[in-house]
C-alpha positions in Angstrom: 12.0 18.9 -11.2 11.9 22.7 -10.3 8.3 24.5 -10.1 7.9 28.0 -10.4 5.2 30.2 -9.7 4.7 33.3 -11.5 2.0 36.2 -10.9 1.6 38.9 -13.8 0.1 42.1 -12.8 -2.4 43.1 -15.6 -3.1 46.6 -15.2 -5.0 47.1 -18.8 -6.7 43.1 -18.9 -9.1 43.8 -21.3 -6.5 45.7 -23.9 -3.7 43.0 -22.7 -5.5 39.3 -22.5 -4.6 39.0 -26.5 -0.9 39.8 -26.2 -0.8 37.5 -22.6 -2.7 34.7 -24.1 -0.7 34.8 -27.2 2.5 34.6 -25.0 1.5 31.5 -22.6 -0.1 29.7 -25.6 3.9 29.3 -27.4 4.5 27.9 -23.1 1.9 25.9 -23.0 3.8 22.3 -22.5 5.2 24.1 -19.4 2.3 25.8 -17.9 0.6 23.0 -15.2 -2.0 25.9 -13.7 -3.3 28.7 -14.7 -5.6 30.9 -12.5 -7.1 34.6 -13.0 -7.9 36.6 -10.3 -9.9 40.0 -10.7 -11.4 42.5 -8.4 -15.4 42.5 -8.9 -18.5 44.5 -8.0 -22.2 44.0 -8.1 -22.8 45.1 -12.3 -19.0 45.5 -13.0 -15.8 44.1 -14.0 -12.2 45.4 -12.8 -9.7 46.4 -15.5 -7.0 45.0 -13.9 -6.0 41.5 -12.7 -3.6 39.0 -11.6 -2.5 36.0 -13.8 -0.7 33.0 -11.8 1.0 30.5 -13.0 2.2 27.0 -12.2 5.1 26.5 -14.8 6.7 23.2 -14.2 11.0 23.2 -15.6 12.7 25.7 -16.7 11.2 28.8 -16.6 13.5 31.2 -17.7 12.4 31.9 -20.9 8.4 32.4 -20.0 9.9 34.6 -17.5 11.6 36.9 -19.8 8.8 37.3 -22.5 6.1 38.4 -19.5 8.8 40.5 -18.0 8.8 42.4 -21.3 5.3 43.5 -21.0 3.8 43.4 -17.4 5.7 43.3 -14.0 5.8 39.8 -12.6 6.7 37.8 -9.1 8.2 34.2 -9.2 8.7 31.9 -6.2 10.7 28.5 -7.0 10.7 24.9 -5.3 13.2 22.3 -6.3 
């Protein structure tokens, strides 16, 4: 069974989560992990972020949808 990993680079993250979350929710049989990483200060919150994701199959599809919207990174293991 192939595993790939994706990374989404958020740049808006507060104006984007709906449209993201909407998107993995229709993948979510596929999606094993899911981890959000953001920069963060002492009183604040970055705007921006990185998504990853652990999607286990085929991916394509996922792939295309998030490519539409945010610029993404995949790595594969068979």
């Amino acid at each position: 069974m192939t595993t790939t990993i994706i990374g989404v680079n958020l740049e808006n993250r507060l104006e984007s989560a709906i449209e993201f979350q909407k998107i993995i929710t229709e993948f979510g049989c596929e999606i094993r992990t899911r981890i959000g990483l953001h920069p963060t200060k002492e009183n604040a919150c970055s705007n921006r972020g990185i998504i990853l994701l652990e999607v286990i199959g085929d991916a394509e599809l996922l792939l295309l949808e998030l490519s539409k919207h945010w610029d993404i990174q995949t790595m594969k293991f068979e």
